[in-house]
DOMARMI-140103 format. One record per residue (C-alpha): x, y, z negated; residue in three letters. Coordinates in nm, 4 decimals. Example, Ala and Ser with C-alpha at 12.3 -4.5 7.8 and 13.67 -1.06 7.14 Angstrom:
BEGIN
xx:yy:zz:r
1.2300:-0.4500:-0.7800:ALA $
1.3670:-0.1060:-0.7140:SER $
! end
This chain:
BEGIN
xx:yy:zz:r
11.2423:9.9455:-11.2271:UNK $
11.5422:10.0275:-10.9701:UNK $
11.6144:9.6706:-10.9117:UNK $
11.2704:9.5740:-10.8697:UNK $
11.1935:9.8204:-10.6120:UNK $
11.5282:9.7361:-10.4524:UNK $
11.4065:9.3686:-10.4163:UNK $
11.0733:9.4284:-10.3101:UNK $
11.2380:9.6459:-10.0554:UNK $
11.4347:9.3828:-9.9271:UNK $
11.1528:9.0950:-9.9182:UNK $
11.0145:9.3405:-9.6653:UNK $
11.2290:9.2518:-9.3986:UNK $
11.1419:8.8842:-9.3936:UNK $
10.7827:8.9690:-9.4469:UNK $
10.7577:9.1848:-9.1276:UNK $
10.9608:8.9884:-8.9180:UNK $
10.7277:8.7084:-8.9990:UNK $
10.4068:8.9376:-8.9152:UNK $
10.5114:9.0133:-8.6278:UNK $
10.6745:8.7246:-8.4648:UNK $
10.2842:8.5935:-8.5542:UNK $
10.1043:8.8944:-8.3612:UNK $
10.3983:8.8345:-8.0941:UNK $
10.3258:8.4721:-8.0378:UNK $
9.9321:8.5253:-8.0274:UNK $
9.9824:8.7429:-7.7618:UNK $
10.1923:8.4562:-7.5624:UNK $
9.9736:8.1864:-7.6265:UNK $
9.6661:8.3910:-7.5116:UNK $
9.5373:8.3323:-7.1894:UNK $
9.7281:8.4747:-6.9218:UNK $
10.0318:8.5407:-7.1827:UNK $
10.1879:8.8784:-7.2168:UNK $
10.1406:9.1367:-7.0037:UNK $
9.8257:8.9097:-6.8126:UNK $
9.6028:9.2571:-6.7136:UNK $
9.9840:9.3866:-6.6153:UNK $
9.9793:9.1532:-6.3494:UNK $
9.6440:9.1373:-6.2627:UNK $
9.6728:9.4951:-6.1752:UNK $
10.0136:9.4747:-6.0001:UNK $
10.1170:9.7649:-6.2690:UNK $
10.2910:10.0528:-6.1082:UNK $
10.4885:9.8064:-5.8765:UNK $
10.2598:9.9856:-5.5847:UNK $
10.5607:10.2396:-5.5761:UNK $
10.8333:10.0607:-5.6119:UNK $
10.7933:9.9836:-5.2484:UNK $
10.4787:9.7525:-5.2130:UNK $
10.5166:9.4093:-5.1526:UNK $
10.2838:9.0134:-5.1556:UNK $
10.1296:8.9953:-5.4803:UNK $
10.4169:8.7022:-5.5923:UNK $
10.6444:8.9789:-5.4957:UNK $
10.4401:9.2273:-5.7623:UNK $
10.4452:8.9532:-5.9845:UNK $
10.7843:8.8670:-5.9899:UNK $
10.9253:9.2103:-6.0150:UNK $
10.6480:9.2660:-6.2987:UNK $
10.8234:8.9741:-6.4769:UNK $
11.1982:9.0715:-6.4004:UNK $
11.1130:9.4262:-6.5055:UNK $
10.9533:9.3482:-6.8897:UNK $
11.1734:9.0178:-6.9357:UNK $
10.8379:8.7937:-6.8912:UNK $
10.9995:8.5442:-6.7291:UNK $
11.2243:8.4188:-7.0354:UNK $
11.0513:8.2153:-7.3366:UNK $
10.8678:8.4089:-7.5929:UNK $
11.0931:8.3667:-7.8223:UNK $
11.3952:8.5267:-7.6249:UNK $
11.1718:8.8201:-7.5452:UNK $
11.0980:8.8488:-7.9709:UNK $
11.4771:8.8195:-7.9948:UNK $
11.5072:9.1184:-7.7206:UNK $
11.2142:9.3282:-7.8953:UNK $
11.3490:9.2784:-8.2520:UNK $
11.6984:9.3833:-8.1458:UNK $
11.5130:9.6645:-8.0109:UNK $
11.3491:9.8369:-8.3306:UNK $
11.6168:9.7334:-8.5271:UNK $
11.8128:10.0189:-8.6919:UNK $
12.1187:9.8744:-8.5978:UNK $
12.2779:9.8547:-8.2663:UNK $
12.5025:9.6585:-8.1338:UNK $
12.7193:9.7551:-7.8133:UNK $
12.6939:10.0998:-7.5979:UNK $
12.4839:10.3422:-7.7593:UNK $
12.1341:10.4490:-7.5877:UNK $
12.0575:10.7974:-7.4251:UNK $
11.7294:11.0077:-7.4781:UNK $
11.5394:11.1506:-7.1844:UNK $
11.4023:11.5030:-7.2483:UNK $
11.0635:11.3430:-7.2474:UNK $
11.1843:11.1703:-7.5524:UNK $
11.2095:10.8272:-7.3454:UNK $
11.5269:10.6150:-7.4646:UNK $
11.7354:10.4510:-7.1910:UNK $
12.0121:10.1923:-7.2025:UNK $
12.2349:10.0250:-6.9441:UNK $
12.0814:9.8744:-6.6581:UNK $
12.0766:9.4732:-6.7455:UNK $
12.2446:9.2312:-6.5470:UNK $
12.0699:9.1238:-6.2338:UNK $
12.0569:8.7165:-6.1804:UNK $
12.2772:8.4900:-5.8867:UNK $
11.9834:8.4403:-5.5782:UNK $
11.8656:8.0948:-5.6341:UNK $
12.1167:7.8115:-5.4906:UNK $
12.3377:8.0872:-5.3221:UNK $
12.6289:7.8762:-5.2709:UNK $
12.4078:7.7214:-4.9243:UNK $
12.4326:8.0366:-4.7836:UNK $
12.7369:8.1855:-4.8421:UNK $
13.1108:8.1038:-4.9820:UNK $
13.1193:8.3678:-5.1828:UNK $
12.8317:8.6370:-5.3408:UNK $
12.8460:8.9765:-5.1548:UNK $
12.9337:9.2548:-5.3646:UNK $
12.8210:9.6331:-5.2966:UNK $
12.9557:9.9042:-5.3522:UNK $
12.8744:10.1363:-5.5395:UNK $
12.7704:10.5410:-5.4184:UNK $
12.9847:10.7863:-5.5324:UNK $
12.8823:10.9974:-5.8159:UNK $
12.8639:11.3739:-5.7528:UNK $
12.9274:11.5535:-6.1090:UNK $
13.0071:11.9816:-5.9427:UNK $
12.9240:12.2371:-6.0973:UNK $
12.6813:12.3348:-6.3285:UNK $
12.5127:12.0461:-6.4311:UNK $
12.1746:12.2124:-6.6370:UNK $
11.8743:11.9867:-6.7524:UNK $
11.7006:11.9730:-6.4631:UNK $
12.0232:11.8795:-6.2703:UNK $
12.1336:11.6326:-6.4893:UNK $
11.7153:11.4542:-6.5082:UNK $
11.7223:11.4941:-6.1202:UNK $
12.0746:11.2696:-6.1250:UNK $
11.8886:11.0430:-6.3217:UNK $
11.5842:10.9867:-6.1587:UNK $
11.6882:10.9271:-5.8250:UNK $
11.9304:10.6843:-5.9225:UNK $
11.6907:10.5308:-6.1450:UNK $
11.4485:10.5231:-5.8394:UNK $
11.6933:10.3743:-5.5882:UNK $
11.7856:10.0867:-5.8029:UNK $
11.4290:10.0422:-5.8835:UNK $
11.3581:10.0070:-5.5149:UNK $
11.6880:9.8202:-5.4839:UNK $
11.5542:9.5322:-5.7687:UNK $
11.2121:9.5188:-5.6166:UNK $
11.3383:9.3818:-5.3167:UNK $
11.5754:9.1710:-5.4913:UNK $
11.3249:8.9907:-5.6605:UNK $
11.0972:9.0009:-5.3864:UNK $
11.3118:8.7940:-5.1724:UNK $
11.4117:8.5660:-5.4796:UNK $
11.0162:8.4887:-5.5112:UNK $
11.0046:8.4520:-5.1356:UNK $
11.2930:8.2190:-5.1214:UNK $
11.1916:8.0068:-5.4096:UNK $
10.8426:7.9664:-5.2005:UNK $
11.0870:7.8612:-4.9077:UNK $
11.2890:7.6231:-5.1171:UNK $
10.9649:7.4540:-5.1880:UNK $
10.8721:7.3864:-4.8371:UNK $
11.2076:7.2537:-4.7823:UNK $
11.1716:7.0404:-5.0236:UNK $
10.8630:6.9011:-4.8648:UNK $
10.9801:6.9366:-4.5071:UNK $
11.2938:6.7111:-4.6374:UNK $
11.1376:6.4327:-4.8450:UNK $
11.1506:6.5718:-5.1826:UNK $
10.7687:6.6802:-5.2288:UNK $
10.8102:6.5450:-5.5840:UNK $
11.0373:6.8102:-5.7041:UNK $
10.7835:7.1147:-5.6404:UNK $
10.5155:7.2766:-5.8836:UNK $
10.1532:7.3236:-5.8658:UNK $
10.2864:7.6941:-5.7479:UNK $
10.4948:7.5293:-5.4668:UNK $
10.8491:7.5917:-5.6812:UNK $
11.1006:7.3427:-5.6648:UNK $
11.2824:7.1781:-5.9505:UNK $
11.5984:7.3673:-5.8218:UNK $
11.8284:7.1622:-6.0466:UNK $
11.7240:6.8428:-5.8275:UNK $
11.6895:6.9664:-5.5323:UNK $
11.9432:6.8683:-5.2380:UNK $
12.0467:6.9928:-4.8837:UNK $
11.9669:6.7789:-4.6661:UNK $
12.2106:6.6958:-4.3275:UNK $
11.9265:6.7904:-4.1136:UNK $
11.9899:7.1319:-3.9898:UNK $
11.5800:7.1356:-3.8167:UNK $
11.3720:7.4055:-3.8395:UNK $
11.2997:7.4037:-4.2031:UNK $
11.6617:7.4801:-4.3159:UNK $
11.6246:7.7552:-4.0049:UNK $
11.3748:7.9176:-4.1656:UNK $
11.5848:7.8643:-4.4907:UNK $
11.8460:8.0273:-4.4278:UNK $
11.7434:8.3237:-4.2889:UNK $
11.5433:8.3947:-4.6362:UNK $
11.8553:8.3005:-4.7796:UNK $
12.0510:8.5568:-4.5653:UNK $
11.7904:8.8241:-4.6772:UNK $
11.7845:8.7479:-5.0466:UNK $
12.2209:8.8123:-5.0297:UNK $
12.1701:9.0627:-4.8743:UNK $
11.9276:9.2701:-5.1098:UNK $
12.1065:9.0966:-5.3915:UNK $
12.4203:9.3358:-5.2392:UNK $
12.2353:9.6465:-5.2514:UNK $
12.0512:9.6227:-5.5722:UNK $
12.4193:9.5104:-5.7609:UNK $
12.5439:9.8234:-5.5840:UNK $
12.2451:10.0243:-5.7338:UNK $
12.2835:9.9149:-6.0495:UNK $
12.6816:9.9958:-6.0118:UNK $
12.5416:10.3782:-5.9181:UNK $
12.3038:10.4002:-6.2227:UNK $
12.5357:10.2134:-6.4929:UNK $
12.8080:10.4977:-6.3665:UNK $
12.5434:10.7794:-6.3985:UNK $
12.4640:10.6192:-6.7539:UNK $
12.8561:10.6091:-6.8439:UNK $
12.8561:10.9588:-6.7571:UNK $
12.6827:11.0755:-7.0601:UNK $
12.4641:11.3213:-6.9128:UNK $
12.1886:11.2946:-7.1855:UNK $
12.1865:11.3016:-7.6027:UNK $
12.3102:10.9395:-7.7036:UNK $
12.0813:10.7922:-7.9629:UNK $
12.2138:10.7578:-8.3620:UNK $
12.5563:10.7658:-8.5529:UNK $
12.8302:10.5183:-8.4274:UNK $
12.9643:10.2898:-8.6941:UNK $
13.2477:10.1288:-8.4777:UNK $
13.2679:10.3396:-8.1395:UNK $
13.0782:10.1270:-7.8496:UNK $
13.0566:9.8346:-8.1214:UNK $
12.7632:9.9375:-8.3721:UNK $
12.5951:10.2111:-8.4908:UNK $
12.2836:10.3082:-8.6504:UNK $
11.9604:10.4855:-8.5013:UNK $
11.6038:10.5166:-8.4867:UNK $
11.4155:10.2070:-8.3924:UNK $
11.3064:10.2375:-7.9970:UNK $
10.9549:10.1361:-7.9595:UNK $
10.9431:10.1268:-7.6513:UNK $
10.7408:10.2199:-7.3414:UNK $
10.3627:10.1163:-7.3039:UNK $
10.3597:9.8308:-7.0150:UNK $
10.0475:9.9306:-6.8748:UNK $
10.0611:10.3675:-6.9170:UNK $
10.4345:10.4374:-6.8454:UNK $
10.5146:10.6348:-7.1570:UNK $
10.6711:10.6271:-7.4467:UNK $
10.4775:10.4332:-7.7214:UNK $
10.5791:10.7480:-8.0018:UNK $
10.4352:10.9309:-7.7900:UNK $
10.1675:10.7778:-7.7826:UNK $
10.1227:10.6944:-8.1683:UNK $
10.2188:11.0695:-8.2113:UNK $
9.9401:11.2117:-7.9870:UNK $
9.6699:10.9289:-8.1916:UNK $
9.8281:10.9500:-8.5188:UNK $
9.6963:11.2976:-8.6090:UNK $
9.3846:11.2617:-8.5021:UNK $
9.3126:10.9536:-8.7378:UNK $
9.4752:11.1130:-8.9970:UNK $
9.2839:11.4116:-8.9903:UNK $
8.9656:11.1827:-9.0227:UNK $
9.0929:11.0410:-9.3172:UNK $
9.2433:11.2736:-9.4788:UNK $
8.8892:11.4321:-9.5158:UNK $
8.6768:11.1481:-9.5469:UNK $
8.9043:10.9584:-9.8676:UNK $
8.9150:11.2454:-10.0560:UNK $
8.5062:11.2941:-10.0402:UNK $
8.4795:10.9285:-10.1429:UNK $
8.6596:10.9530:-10.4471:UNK $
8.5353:11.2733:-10.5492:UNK $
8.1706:11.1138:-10.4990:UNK $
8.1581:10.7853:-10.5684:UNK $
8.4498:10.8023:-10.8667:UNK $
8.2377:11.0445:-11.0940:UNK $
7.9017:10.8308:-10.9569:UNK $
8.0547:10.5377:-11.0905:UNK $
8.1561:10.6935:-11.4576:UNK $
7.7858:10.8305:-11.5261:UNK $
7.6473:10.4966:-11.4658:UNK $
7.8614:10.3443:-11.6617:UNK $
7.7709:10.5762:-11.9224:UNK $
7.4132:10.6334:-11.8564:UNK $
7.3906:10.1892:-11.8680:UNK $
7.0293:10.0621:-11.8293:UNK $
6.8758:10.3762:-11.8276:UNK $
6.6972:10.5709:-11.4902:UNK $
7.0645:10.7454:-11.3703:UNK $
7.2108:10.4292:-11.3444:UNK $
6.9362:10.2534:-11.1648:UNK $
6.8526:10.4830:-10.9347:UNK $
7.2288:10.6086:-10.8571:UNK $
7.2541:10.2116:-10.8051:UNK $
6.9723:10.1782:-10.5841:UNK $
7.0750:10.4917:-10.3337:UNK $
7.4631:10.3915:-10.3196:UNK $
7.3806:10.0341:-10.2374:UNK $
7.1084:10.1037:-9.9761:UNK $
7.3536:10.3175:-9.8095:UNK $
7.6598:10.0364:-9.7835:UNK $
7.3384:9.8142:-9.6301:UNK $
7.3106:10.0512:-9.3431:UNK $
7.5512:9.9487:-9.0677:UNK $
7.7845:10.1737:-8.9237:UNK $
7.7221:10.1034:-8.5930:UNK $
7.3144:10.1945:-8.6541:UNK $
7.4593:10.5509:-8.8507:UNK $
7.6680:10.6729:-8.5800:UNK $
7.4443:10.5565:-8.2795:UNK $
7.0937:10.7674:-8.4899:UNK $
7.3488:11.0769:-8.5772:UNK $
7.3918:11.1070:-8.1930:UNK $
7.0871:11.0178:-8.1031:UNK $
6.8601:11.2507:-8.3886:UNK $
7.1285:11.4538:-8.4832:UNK $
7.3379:11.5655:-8.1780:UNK $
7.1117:11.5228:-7.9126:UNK $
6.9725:11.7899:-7.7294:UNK $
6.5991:11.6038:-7.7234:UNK $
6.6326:11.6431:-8.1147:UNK $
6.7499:11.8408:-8.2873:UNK $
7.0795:11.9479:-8.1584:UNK $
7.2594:12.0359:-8.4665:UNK $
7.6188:11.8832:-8.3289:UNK $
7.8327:11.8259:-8.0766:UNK $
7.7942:11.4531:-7.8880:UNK $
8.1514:11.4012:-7.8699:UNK $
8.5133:11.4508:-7.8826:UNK $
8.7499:11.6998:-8.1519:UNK $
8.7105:12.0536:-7.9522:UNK $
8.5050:12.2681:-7.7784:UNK $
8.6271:12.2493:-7.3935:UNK $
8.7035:12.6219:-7.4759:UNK $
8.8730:12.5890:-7.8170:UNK $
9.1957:12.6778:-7.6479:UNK $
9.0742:13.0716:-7.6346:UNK $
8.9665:13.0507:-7.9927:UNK $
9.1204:13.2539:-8.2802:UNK $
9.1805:12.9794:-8.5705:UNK $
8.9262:13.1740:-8.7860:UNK $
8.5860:13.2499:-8.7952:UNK $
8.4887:13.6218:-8.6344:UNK $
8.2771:13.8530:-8.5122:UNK $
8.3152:13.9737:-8.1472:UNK $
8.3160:14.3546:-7.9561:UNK $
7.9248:14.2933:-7.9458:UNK $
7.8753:14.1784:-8.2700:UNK $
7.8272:13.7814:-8.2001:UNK $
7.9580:13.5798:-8.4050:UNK $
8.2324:13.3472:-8.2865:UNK $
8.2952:12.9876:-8.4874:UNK $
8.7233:12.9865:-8.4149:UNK $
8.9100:12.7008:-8.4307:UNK $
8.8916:12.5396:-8.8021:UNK $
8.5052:12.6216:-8.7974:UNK $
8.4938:12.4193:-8.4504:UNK $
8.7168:12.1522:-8.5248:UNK $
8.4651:12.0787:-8.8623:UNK $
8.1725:12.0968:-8.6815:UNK $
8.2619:11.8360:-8.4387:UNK $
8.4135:11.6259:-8.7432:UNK $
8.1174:11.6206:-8.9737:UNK $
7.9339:11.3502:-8.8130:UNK $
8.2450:11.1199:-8.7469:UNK $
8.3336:11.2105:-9.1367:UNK $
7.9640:11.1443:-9.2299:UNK $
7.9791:10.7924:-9.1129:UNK $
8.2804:10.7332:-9.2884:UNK $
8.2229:10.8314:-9.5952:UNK $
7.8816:10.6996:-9.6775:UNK $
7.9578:10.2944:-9.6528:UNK $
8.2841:10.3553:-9.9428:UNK $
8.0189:10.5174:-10.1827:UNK $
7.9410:10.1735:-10.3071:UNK $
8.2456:9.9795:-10.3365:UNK $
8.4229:10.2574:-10.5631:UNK $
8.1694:10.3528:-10.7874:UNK $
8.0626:9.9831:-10.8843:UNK $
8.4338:9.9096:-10.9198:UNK $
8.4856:10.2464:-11.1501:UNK $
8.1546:10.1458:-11.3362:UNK $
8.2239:9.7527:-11.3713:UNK $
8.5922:9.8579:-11.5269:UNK $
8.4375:10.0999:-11.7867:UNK $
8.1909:9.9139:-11.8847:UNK $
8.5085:9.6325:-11.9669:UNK $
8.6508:9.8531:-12.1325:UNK $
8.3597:10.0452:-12.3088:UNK $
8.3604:9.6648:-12.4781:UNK $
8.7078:9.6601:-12.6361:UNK $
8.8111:9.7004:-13.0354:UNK $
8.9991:10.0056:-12.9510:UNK $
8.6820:10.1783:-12.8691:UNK $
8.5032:10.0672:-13.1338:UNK $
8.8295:10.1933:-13.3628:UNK $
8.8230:10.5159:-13.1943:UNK $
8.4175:10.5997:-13.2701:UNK $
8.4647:10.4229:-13.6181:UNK $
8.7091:10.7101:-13.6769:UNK $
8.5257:10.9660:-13.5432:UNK $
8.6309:11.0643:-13.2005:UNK $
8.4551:11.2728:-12.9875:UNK $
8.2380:11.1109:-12.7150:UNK $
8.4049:11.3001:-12.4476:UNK $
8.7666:11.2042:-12.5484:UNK $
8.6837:10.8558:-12.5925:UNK $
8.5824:10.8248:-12.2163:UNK $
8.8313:11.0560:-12.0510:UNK $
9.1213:10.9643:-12.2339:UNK $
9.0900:10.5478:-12.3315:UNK $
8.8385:10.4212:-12.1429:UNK $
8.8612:10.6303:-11.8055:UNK $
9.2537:10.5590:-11.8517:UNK $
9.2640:10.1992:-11.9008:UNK $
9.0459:10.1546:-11.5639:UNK $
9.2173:10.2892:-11.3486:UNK $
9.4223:9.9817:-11.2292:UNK $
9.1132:9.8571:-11.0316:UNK $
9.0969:10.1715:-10.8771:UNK $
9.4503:10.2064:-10.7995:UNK $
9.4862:9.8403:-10.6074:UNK $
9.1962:10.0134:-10.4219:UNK $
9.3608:10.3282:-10.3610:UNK $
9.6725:10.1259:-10.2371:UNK $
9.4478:9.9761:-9.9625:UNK $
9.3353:10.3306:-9.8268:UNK $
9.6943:10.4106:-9.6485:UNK $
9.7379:10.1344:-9.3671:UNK $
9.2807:10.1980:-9.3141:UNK $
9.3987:10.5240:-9.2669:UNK $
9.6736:10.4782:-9.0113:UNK $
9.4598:10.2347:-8.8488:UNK $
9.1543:10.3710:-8.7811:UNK $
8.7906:10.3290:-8.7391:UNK $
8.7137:10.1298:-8.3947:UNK $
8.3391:10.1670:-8.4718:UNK $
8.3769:10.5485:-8.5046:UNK $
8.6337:10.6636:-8.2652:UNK $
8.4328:10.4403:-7.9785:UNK $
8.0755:10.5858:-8.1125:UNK $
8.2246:10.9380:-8.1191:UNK $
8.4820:10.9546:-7.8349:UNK $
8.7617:11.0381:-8.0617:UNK $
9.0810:10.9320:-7.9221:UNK $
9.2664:10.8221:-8.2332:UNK $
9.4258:10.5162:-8.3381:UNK $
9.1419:10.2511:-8.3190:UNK $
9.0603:10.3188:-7.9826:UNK $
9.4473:10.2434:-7.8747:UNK $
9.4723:9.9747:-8.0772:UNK $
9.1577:9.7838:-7.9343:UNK $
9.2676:9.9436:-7.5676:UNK $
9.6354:9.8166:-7.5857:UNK $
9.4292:9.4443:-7.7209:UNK $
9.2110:9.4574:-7.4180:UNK $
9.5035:9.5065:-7.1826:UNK $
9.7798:9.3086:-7.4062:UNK $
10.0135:9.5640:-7.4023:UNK $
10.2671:9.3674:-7.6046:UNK $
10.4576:9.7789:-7.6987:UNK $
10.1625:9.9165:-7.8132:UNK $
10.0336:9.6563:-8.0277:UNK $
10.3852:9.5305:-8.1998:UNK $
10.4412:9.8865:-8.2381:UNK $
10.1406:9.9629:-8.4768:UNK $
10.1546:9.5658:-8.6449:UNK $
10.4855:9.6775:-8.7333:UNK $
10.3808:10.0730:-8.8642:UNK $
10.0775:9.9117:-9.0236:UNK $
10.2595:9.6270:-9.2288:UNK $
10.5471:9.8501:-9.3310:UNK $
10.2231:10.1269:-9.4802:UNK $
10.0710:9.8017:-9.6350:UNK $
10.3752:9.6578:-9.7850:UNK $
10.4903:10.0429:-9.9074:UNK $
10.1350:10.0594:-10.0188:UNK $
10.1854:9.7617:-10.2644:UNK $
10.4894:9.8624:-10.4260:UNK $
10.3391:10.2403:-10.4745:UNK $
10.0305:10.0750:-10.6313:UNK $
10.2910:9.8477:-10.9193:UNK $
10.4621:10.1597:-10.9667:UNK $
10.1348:10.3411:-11.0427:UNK $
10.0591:10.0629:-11.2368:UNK $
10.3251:10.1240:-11.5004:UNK $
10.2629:10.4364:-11.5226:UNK $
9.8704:10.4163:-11.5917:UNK $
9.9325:10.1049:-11.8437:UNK $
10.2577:10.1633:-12.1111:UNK $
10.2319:9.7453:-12.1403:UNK $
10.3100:9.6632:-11.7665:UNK $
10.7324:9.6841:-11.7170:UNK $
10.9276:9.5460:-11.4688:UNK $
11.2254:9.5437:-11.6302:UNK $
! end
């Protein structure tokens, strides 16, 4: 059994890498490519310093690593989450953000027409006195994060404007075949030309602009790579070989289009699915599970039939139609009124004791847990009601198999008692149906219900997960393809293991 888990273990790796290099590439070859509502917002780039919209774009691009093939930015992402790191080890940010060494900014395009020799800034000195407390040490940070953000925008601004002016160069000189669609020039082709007119003029003073930002962003980045040698934050994981490898969490990154972490994200969602879940699973087995033994039993006669007819005619009604007539009967005022429209809490739940109580003046007062059910039973109601029928026809199809085999016959030929023969054979030998079902129920729960959170205003998982879809937000959705697959694959191996232990003949040996 050890060297069968081990294995399956290890054809995980493969597996998810292939999943999500799959969900990675969709993403590229969808219109607009990664990060396409990104740029048509212009991000956060609006305080980075403003800026022409090829400017936004640009910096957009240099700042996620758009601009390189898909591939490459797989490679980047993949070296990312993996649990081993190679080179200096990351910091953490109080806010539980992970930071690395500021990457390497690029040569200005064809900077050897400008200048001799690339101008190198230098760097600000680093002031490390006294006491350096959290708040010190953040505030360090942050402004030189900010300068060499502001530093890099104009960087790349200039490097988009002087690729436009390359391109009209190009055209003023005779080389109109050598520019794009988006007037960029095919730089590796492109030429000076001995005419020193007004188009290499204008040239070269975009060129002279473009060194010179190029100067003061490589001196920012000097100032923040020295404030990130400094050490002023917890570095991430155990080294292996000092500044060489070591081992640590996988970094998920931050959301492109909300600015935070994506764990925190998945942490704030997580629990709120969960809780859903954990409620609503536990009510369909407990329903449908004993549903589907009695019918199985009770075969052909009225119990069956009618227990048929009910759970079927409730897996007919749509979800969509349940939650919409709960809110619209149930919850609305017009109605009858019975629950809350929307959302996990009372706006007051905050001032709440956790348990139901009476008041000074005798009212009663609901608390916390009594609050946090009421606004659940609806979203729990619609979850619930559509599993009914898949479990208890499974449960009653594998008894009724089994109800059919010698061994039962041998067991009421000697005299067994009714009861024993169905708890202890027949319930016993179906239960590997029911387990390949139950192994399905984890990654459903970590996923969510779209239909529900959306009807219901619950802000769980399926509502980021079709959000971060809407808006491509490459973070957010490799980050739950990846937690999803690993559940699913987990899932599988927990359901073989369950099934040796339900069946004595299944080994894996």
């Amino acid at each position: 059994m050890a060297t069968y888990i081990t294995r399956r273990l290890m054809m995980m790796i493969p597996t998810l890498i292939g999943i999500t290099f799959l969900i990675f590439m969709l993403i590229a070859l969808s219109p607009g490519g990664i990060g396409a509502a990104l740029r048509a917002s212009g991000g956060s780039v609006s305080a980075e310093g403003g800026g022409s919209r090829a400017q936004q774009e640009a910096y957009l691009e240099d700042r996620y690593g758009l601009d390189s093939p898909p591939p490459v930015q797989y490679v980047r992402w993949l070296a990312r989450i993996s649990p081993i790191k190679f080179g200096t080890r990351s910091q953490e940010l109080p806010n539980g953000e992970v930071i690395a060494s500021p990457r390497a900014i690029r040569q200005p395009h064809m900077w050897e027409w400008f200048a001799d020799k690339l101008p190198v800034g230098e760097a600000a000195p680093l002031k490390l006195e006294g006491e350096l407390t959290e708040d010190k040490r953040l505030r360090i940070y942050s402004d030189a994060a900010a300068d060499y953000a502001r530093a890099r925008f104009r960087f790349v601004g200039e490097q988009a404007e002087l690729l436009q002016s390359l391109g009209r160069y190009a055209k003023a000189t005779g080389q109109a075949a050598l520019v794009d669609y988006r007037g960029n020039p095919d730089l590796g082709e492109l030429v000076r030309s001995k005419d020193d007119g007004a188009a290499w003029a204008e040239l070269k003073i975009q060129g002279d602009k473009t060194l010179t930002a190029y100067a003061e962003a490589v001196a920012a980045r000097a100032t923040l790579d020295a404030v990130f040698d400094a050490r002023l934050f917890t570095q991430v994981g155990v080294p292996i070989i000092p500044a060489v490898v070591s081992v640590a969490w996988p970094d998920l990154g931050n959301s492109m289009t909300r600015g935070q972490p994506v764990i925190n994200l998945i942490t704030t969602a997580l629990p709120v699915t969960l809780l859903l879940n954990l409620i609503a699973f536990p009510i369909i087995y407990f329903i449908a599970s004993p549903c589907g033994m009695l019918a199985a039993v009770k075969q052909g006669r009225w119990q069956d039939v009618a227990m048929g007819s009910l759970i079927v005619a409730l897996w007919s009604v749509p979800t969509v139609w349940a939650g919409v007539m709960c809110l619209g009967y149930l919850a609305s005022n017009q109605y009858l009124g019975l629950f809350p429209v929307g959302g996990l809490h009372d706006n007051a739940s905050a001032t709440f004791r956790f348990l139901p109580s009476f008041d000074a003046d005798g009212d009663f007062a609901r608390g916390y847990l009594l609050d946090t059910l009421w606004h659940i039973a609806l979203p729990v109601l619609c979850l619930v009601y559509g599993g009914f029928a898949v479990l208890s026809k499974q449960t009653r199809a594998a008894m009724l198999e089994n109800f059919s085999a010698d061994y039962v016959r041998t067991a009421k030929a000697k005299g067994v008692a009714p009861r024993n023969i169905i708890v202890k054979h027949v319930l016993r030998n179906s239960l590997l149906p029911l387990i390949t079902m139950f192994a399905s129920v984890f990654p459903a729960m970590l996923a969510g219900s779209v239909v529900i959170e959306r009807i219901f205003s619950i802000p769980g998982m399926g509502s980021m997960v079709i959000e971060s879809i809407y808006l491509r937000d490459r973070e957010v959705l490799l980050a739950n393809t990846l937690m999803i697959a690993a559940v699913n694959l987990l899932a599988l191996l927990l359901a073989d293991i369950l099934y040796a232990l339900a069946d004595p003949r299944i080994s894996y040996k």
